[in-house]
C-alpha positions in Angstrom: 46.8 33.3 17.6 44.0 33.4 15.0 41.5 30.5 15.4 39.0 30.0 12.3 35.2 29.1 12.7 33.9 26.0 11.1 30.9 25.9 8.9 29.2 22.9 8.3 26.5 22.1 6.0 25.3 18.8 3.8 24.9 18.5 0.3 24.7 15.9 -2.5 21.7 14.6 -1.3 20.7 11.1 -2.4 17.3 8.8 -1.2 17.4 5.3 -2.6 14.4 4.3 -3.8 13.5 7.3 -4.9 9.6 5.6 -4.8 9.0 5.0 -0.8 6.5 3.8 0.6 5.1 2.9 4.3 7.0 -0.2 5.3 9.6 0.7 3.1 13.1 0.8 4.0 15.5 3.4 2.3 18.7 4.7 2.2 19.3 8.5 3.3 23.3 9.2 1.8 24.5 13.0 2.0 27.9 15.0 2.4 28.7 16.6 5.5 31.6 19.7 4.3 33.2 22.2 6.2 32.9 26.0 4.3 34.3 27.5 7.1 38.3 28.8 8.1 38.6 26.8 11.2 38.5 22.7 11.8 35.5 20.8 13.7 36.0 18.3 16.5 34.0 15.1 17.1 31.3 16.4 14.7 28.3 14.7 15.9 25.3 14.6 12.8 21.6 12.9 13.7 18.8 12.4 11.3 16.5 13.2 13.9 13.5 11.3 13.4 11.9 11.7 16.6 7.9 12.5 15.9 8.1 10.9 12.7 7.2 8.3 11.2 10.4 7.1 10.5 12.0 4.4 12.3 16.3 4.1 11.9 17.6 0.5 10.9 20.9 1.5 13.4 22.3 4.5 14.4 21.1 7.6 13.9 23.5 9.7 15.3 27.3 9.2 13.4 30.2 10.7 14.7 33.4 12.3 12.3 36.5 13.0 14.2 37.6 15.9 12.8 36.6 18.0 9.6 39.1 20.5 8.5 38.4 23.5 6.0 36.9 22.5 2.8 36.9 18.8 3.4 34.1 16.8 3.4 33.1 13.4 4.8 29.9 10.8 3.3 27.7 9.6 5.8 24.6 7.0 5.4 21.5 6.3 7.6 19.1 3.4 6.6 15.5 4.0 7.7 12.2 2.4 7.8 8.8 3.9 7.4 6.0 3.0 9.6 3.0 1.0 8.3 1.0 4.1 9.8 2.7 7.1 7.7 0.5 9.5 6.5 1.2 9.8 2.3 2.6 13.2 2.4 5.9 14.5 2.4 8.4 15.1 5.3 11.3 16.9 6.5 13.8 15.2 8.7 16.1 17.3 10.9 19.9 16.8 10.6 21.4 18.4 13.3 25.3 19.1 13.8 26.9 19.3 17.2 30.6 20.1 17.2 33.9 21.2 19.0 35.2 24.9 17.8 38.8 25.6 17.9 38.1 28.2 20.6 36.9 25.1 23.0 33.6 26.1 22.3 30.8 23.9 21.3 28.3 24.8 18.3 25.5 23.4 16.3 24.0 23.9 13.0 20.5 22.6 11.6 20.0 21.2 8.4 16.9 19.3 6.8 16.1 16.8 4.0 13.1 16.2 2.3 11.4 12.7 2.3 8.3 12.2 0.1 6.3 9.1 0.9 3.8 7.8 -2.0 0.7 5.6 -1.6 0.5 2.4 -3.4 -3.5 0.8 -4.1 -4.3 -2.3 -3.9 -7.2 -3.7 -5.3 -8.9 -7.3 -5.2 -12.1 -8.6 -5.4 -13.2 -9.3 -1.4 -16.6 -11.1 -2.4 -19.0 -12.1 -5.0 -22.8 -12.2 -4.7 -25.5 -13.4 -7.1 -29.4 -12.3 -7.6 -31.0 -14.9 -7.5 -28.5 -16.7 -5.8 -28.7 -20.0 -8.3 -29.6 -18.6 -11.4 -30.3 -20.9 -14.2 -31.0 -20.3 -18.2 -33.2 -17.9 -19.2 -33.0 -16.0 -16.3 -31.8 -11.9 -15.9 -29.4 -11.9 -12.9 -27.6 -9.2 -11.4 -23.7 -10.2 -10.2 -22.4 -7.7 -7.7 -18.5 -7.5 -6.8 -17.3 -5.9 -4.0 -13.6 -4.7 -4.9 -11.9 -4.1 -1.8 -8.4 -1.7 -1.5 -5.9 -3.0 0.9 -3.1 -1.0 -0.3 -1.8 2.3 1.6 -2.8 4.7 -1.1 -6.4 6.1 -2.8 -7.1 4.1 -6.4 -8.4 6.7 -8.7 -10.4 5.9 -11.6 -11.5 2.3 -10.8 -13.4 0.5 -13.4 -14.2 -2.8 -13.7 -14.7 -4.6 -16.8 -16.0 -8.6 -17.3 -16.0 -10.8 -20.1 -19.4 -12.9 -19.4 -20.9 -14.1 -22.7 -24.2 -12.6 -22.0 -26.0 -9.7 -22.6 -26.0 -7.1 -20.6 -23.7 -4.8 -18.3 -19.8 -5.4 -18.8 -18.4 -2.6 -17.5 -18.4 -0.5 -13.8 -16.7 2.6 -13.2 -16.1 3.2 -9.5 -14.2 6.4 -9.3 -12.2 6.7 -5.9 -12.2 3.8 -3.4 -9.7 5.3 -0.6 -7.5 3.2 1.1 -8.7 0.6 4.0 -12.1 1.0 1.7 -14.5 -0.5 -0.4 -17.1 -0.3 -3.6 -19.3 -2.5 -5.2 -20.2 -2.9 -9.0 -23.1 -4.3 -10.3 -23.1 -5.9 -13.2 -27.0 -6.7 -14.9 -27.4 -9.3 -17.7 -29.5 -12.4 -19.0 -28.0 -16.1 -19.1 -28.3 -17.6 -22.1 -26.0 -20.3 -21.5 -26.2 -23.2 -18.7 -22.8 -24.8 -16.7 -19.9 -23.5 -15.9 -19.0 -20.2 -17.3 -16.1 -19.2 -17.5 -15.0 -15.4 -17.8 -12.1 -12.7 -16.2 -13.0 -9.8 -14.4 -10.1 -6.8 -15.5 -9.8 -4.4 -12.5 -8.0 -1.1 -13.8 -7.1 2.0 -11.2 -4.5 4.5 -10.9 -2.7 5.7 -7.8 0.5 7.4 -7.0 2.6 4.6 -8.8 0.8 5.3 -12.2 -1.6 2.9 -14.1 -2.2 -0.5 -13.3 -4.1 -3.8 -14.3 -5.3 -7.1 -12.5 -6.9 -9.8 -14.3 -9.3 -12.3 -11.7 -10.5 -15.3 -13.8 -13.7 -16.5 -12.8 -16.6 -19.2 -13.3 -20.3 -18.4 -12.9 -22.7 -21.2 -12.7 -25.7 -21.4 -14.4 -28.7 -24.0 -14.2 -30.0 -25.7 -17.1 -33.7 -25.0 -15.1 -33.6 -29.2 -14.6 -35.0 -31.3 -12.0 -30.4 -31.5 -10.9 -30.9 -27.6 -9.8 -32.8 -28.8 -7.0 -30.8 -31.7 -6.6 -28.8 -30.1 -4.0 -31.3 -27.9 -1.7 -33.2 -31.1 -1.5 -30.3 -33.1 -0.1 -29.8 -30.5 2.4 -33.1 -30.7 3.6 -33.4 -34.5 4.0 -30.1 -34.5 5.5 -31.8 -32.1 8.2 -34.8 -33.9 8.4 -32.5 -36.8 9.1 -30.7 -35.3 11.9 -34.4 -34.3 13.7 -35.6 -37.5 13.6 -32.3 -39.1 14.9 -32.6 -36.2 17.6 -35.8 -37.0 18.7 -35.6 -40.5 19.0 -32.3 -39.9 20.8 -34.5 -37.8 23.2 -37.1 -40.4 23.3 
C-alpha cells in the first residue's frame, strides 16, 4: 500500500489592525493547507510567542483533526502586545506538529511578520515665567516644557503661541524621544495688563503621520499697581501672624 506525505504550510495572511501598537491587541488570521499526497492527523499549529513581546488573549496552540490533500482549514489567534515592546518589527514562529499516515510524527516551521509602530505623545508638563509675576512694560521670557508620554520618538516638534506681544512665537524642538522631554523658550515684551489669553499649537510627526494639539492658555500680567503686591504682602502678614501666635503659644 502507498501512503502519501503531507505538506503543510500557511498562507493568506491577514493582521487586523494593520497599525499596532504596544498595548494593542490584534488579530493574527491565516490558512493552514495541505500541498502534499498524504492526509495529516491531529495537526497541532502554535503562534509561538515565547521571548516576545507578545502576550496571547487564549490559546495559542489550535488543534485540526485531520487535513487531507489540498484542503485547507482557517485558524485565528488574538494577541496582545506588551507595554514594553521595542518599536521594531517581529517574526512569530508558527510551528506544525502532526500525525503522518506512516504513524510517524512530523513538524514544519513557518513564520509571520508583525510590525509594531510607535505613537508620540505630546503635552505641555509645566509652565514657568521670568520674572515670575511680570507686569506691563516688562520683557519676560515664558518657558514650556513639552513632555512625550507616548511609545514612539516625535520628529519635528515645533511649538507655536498666539500671545499678542512682541517677540518669539514660534520653537522648533526637533526630536524629543519617547519617556523624554524639551523645553521652548519663548522671549517677548507685555504690553498689555490681566488676563491674556492665547493657545499654544504643538505640531510633531511620528510613525502615525502628522499631528496637531491645541492647549489654550492665560498669562497674567500686572498693571505695575500697588494690587501686584497685594498678594505677597498677605502672605507675609499671614506668616507674621502665625510667629507671633507661636511665640505666645510658647510663652
Amino acid at each position: 500500500m502507498v501512503r502519501g506525505e503531507p505538506k503543510l504550510v500557511i498562507s493568506e495572511i491577514t493582521v487586523e489592525p494593520e497599525t499596532i501598537k504596544p498595548e494593542d491587541t490584534f488579530n493574527l488570521s491565516f490558512h493552514v493547507s495541505n500541498k502534499g499526497s498524504g492526509t495529516a492527523s491531529t495537526v497541532q499549529v502554535t503562534a509561538a510567542l515565547d521571548n516576545l513581546p507578545f502576550v496571547p488573549m487564549g490559546a495559542d496552540t489550535k488543534i485540526i483533526k485531520r487535513l487531507d490533500p489540498d484542503a485547507s482549514e482557517q485558524l485565528s489567534y488574538r494577541i496582545m502586545v506588551s507595554d514594553g515592546a521595542d518599536i521594531r518589527s517581529y517574526a512569530i514562529p508558527i510551528t506544525m506538529r502532526y500525525d503522518e499516515e506512516s504513524g510517524g510524527n512530523a513538524t514544519s516551521q513557518s513564520s509571520v511578520g508583525i510590525n509594531v509602530v510607535g505613537d508620540a505623545n505630546l503635552c505641555i508638563e509645566s509652565v514657568r515665567k521670568n520674572p515670575e509675576n511680570p507686569k506691563i512694560g516688562d520683557t519676560m521670557t515664558l518657558m514650556i516644557q513639552i513632555e512625550n508620554s507616548g511609545h514612539g520618538d516625535a520628529e519635528s516638534v515645533k511649538v507655536t503661541i498666539d500671545i499678542p506681544f512682541a517677540g518669539t512665537r514660534t520653537a522648533f524642538l526637533g526630536e524629543i524621544e519617547a519617556d523624554d522631554d524639551a523645553p521652548c523658550i519663548f522671549n517677548f515684551h507685555a504690553t498689555e495688563s490681566g488676563d491674556i489669553p492665547y493657545h499654544a499649537v504643538i505640531s510633531y510627526e511620528d510613525d502615525l503621520g502628522d499631528h496637531t494639539a491645541t492647549v489654550d492658555m492665560v498669562l497674567y500680567v500686572g498693571d505695575g499697581g500697588n494690587g501686584d503686591m497685594l498678594i505677597p504682602a498677605l502672605a507675609v502678614a499671614a506668616l507674621i501672624i502665625v510667629g507671633v501666635f507661636y511665640l505666645r503659644r510658647k510663652k
